[in-house]
C-alpha positions as CSV (number, residue, x, y, z in Angstrom):
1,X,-32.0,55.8,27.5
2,X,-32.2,57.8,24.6
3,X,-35.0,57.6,21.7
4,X,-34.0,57.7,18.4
5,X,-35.9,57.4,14.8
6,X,-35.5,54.5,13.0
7,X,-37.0,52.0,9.8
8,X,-38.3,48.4,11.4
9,X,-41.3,45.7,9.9
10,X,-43.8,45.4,12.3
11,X,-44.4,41.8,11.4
12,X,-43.2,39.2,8.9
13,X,-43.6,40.5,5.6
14,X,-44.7,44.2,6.0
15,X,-43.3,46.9,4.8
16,X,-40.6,48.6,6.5
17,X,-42.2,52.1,8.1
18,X,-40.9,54.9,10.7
19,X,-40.4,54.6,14.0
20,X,-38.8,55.6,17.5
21,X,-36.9,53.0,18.7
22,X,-34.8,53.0,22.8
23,X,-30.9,53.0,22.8
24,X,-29.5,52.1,26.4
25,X,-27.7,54.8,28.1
26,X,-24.2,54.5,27.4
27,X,-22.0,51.8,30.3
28,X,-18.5,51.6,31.0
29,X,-17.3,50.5,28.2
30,X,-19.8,51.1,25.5
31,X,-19.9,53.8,22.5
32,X,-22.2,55.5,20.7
33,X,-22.2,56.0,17.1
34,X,-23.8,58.6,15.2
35,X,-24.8,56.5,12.5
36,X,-24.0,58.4,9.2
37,X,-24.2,55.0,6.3
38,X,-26.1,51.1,7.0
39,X,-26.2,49.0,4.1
40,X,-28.6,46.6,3.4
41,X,-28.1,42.8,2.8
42,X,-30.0,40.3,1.1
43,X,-30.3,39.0,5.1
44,X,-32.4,42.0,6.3
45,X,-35.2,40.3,3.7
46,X,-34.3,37.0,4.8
47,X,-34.9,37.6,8.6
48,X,-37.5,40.6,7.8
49,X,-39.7,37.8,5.7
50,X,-39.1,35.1,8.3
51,X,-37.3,32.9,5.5
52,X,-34.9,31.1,8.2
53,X,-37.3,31.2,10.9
54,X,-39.3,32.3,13.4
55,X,-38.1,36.2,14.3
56,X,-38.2,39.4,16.5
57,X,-40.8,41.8,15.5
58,X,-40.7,45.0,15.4
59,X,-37.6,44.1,13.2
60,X,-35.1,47.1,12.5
61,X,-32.8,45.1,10.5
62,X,-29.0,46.2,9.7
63,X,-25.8,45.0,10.3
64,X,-23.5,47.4,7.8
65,X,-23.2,50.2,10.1
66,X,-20.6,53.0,9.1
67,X,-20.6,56.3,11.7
68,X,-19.0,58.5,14.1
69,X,-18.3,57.7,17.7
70,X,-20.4,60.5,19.8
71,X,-20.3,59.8,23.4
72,X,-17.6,56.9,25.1
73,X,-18.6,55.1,28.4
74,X,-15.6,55.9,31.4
75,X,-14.3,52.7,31.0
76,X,-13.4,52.9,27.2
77,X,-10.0,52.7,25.7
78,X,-10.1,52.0,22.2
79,X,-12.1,54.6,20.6
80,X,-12.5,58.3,21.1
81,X,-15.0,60.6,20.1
82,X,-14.9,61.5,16.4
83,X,-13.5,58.2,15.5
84,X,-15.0,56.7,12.3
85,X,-16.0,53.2,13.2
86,X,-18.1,50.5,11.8
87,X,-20.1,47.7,13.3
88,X,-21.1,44.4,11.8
89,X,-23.4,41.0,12.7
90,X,-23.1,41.4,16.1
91,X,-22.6,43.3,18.8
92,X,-21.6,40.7,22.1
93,X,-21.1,37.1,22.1
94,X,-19.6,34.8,25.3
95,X,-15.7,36.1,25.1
96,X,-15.2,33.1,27.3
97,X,-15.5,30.1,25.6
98,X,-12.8,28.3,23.2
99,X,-14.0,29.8,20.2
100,X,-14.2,33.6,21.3
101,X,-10.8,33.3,23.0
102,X,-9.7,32.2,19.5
103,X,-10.9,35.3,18.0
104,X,-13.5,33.5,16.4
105,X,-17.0,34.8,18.2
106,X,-19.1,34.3,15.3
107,X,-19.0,30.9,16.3
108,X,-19.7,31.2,20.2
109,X,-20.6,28.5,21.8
110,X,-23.4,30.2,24.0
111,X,-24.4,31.9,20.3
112,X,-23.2,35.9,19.4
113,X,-25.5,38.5,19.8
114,X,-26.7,39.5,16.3
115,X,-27.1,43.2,16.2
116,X,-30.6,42.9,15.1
117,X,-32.9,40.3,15.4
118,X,-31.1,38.8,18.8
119,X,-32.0,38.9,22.8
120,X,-28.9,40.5,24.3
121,X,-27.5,39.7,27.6
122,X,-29.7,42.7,29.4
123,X,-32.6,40.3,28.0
124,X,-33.6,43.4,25.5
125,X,-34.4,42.6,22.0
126,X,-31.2,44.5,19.3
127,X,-31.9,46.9,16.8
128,X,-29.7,47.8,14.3
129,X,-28.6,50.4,11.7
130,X,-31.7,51.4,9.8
131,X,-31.2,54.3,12.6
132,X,-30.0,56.8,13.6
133,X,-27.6,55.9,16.7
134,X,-26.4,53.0,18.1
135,X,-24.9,51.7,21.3
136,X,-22.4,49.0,20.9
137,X,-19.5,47.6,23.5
138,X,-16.4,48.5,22.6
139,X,-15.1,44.7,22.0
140,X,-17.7,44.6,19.1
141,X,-16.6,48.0,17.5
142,X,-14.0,48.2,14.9
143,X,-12.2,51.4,13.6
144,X,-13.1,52.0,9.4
145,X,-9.2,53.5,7.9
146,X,-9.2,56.7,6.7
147,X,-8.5,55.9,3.3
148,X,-12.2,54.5,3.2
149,X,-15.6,56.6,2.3
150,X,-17.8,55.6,5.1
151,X,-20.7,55.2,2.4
152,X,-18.6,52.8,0.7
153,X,-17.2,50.9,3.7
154,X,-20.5,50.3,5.5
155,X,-21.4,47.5,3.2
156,X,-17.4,46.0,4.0
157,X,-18.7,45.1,7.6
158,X,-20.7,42.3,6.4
159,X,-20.3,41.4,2.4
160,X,-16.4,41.9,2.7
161,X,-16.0,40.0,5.7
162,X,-18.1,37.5,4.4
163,X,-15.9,37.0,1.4
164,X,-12.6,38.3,2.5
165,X,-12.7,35.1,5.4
166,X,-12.9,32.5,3.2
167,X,-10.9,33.5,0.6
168,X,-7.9,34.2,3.0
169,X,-8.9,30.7,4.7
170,X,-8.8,28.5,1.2
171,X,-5.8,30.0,0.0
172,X,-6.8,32.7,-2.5
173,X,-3.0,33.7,-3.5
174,X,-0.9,34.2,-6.8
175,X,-1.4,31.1,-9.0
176,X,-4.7,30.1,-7.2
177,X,-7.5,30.0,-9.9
178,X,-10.8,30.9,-7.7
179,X,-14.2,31.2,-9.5
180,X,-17.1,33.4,-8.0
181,X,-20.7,32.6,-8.2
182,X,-22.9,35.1,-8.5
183,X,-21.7,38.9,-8.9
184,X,-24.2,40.6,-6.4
185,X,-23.8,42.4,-3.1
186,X,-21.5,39.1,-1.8
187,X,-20.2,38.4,-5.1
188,X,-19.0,41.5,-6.4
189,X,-16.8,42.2,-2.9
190,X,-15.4,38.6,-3.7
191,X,-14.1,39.5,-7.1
192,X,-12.8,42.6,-5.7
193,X,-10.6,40.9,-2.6
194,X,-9.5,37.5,-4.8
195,X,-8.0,40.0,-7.3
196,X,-6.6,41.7,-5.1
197,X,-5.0,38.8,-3.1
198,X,-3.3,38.2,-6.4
199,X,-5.8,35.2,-7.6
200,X,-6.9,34.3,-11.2
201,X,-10.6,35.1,-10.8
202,X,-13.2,33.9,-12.4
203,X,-17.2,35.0,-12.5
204,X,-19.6,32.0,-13.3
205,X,-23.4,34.4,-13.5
206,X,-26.6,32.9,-14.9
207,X,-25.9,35.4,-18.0
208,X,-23.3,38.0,-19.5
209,X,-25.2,40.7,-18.9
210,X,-22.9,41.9,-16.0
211,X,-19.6,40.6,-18.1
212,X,-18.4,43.9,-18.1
213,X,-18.4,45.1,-14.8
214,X,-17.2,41.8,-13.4
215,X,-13.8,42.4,-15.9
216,X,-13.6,45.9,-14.2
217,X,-13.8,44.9,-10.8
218,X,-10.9,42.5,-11.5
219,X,-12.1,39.2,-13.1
220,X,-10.1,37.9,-15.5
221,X,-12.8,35.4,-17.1
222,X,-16.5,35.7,-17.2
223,X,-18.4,32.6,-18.3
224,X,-22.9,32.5,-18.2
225,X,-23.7,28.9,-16.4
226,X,-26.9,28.8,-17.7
227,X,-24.5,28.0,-21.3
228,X,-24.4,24.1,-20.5
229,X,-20.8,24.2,-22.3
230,X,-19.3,26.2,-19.1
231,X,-19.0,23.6,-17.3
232,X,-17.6,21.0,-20.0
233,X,-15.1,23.5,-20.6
234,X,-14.2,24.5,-16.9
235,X,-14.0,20.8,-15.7
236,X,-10.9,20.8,-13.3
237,X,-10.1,24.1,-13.4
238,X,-10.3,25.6,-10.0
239,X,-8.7,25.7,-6.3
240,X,-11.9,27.6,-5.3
241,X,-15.4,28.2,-5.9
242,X,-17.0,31.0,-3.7
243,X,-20.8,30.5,-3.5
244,X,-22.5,33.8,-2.9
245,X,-25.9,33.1,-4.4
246,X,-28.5,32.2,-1.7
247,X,-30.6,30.1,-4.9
248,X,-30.0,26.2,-4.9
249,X,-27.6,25.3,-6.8
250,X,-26.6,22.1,-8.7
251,X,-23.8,21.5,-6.4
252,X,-22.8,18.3,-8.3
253,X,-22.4,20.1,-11.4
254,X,-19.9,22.9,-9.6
255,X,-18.1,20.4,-7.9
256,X,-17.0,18.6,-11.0
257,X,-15.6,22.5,-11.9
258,X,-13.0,22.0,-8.7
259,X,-9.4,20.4,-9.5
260,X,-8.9,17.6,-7.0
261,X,-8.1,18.5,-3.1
262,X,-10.7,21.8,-4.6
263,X,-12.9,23.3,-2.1
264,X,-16.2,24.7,-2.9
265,X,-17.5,27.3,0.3
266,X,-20.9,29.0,0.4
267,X,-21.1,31.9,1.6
268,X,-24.7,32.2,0.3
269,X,-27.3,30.5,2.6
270,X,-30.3,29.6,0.5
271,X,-33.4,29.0,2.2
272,X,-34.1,25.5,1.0
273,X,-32.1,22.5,1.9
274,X,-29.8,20.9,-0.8
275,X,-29.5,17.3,-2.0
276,X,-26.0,16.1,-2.9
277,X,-24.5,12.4,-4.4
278,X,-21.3,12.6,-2.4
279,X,-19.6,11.0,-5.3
280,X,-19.4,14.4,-6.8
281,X,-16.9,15.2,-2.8
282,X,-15.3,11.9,-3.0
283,X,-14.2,12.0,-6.4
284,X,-11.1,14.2,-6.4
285,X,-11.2,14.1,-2.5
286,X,-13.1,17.8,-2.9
287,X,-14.4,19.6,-0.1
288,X,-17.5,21.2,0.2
289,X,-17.9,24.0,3.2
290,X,-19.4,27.0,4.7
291,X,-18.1,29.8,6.0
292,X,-20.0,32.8,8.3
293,X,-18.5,36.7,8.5
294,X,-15.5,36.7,10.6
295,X,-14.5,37.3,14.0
296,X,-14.2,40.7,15.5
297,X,-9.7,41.2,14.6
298,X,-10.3,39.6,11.3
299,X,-13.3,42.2,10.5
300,X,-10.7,44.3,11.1
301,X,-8.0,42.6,9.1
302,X,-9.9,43.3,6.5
303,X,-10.8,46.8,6.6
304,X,-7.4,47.8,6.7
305,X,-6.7,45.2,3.9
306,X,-9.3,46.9,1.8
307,X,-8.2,50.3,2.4
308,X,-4.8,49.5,1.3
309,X,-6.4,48.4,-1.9
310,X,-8.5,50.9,-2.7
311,X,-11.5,48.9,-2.4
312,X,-15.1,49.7,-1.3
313,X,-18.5,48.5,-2.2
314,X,-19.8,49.4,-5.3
315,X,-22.5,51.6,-4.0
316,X,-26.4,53.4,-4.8
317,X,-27.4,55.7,-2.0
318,X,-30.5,55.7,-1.5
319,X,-32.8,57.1,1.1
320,X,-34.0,55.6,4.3
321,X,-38.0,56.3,2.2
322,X,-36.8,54.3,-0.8
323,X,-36.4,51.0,1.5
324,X,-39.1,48.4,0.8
325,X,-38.7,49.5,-2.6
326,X,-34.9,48.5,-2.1
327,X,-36.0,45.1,-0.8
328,X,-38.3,44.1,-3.7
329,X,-34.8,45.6,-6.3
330,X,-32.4,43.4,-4.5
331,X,-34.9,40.2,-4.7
332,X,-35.4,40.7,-8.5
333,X,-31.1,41.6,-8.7
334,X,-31.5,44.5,-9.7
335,X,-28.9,46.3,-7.6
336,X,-25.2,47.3,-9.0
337,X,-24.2,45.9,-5.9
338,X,-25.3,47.2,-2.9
339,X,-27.5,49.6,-1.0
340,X,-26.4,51.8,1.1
341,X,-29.2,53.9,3.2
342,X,-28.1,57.6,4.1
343,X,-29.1,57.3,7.2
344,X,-29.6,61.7,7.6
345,X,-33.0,60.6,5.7
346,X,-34.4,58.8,9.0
């Protein structure tokens, strides 16, 4: 075991304050990562507040973890120390059922471990990267390209996943018009990748204020919804609509913005449940889905996607003291786009 500092709530609702938290000693295959960069994600506040239920106190939330492999269990062969690695939203899962044998262990059927928040299988509650170290199994590890600041690619291993999945599912390609809501910590990664995959993107925000930074992050249109002719004059327009606002929304009023066989995905998970006329789906035979990070190979599908592209998160640095003040910014949206903690502050 090893005892490290660390940033957790105590209980629903509190501030986040420092700690010393235990790390396993490292197993066969398991590496630890001098944790150097761990964003934070509207869904440290969600689970920190209790918002989707009932929790694991002391909380130390974080699941954007960017660092430097330290120390590698006997039985490891895909990392080495001083390897730059990342871990994501979770750290174990089942690898036996059909799901994780398809690559797709956010989905296990036993449920994933999540790397905070979660009982692993040693029956020991996770912490995550508001820390200073970490011990992860190898399988759950992925490696963060060179070409990639770690500051800027912590915040890829769950807001870039998150986007970069769906989009690659529903077909975000040359001559796909796919419209964004919401340029935040989600949305602004999902501008980034649909341009990038060669889309016509599109930003639908409550307001212009962000107009410009959405056009230099690669939209090519920028319309306010809360202008009630938006969405008279975008009826039909688009293959895809990428939710990544965890508000309700008038899903009824989107969908009619989706061209027929259109799919609508949230990636945003808003804390109240939604009411819906399925005229608005069957109308157009539209879909309406959801979509959840992205299996471990995909994670890392995308990493290596992003670092041919030049692309990392838009970024503040802030330190590990500046936290609960981070969590009130990033409920009021007032973030340009997402925090990253220097973790050297803990």
């Amino acid at each position: 075991m090893t005892t490290v500092a660390a940033y957790a709530a105590p209980a629903a609702k509190a501030p986040l304050e420092r700690t010393t938290i235990e790390r396993r000693a490292v197993r066969e295959h398991d590496v630890l990562i001098d944790i150097k960069f761990a964003g934070i994600c509207h869904s440290d506040i969600h689970q920190a507040q209790e918002g989707w239920g009932q929790a694991i106190f002391p909380m130390v939330p974080g699941h954007e973890i960017a660092g430097v492999v330290s120390e590698v269990g006997p039985g490891v062969t895909k990392y080495k120390v001083g390897d730059r690695v990342g871990v994501g939203c979770m750290v174990d899962s089942c690898r036996e059922c059909e799901n994780c044998k398809a690559g797709l262990e956010q989905h296990c059927t036993q449920g994933n471990v999540g790397t905070y928040n979660a009982i692993g299988k040693d029956g020991e509650p996770t912490y995550g990267g508001y820390s200073e170290k970490v011990v992860v199994d190898e399988n759950f590890v992925v490696r963060i390209p060179e070409d990639l600041a770690l500051d800027e690619a912590a915040p890829l291993l769950c807001a870039g996943i998150t986007t970069y999945s769906p989009l690659k599912r529903w077909g975000a390609a040359p001559g796909k018009k796919v419209a964004v809501i919401g340029l935040g910590g989600l949305g602004h990664m999902g501008v980034k990748i649909a341009h990038a995959l060669g889309a016509e993107v599109t930003v639908l925000s409550q307001s212009l204020r962000k107009k410009d930074d959405g056009l230099k992050l690669g939209a090519d249109h920028y319309y306010a919804t809360s202008d009630e002719t938006t969405f008279k004059e975008l009826a039909g327009s688009f293959d895809l609509i990428l939710s990544t606002v965890s508000a309700p929304l008038d899903f009824g009023a989107y969908l009619g913005l989706l061209k027929a066989n259109g799919a609508l995905v949230n990636v945003g998970a808003p804390e109240e449940p939604i009411s819906l006329n399925l005229f608005s789906l069957i109308g157009g035979s539209k879909t309406l889905a959801g979509s959840a990070i992205g299996g471990i190979a995909e994670t890392q599908e995308m990493l290596d996607f992003c670092a041919e592209h030049g692309i990392g998160a838009e970024i503040e640095l802030i330190a590990a003291s500046e936290i609960n003040e981070a969590y009130e910014r990033v409920v009021n949206s007032d973030v340009r786009y997402r925090f990253v903690i220097d973790t050297a502050t803990i």
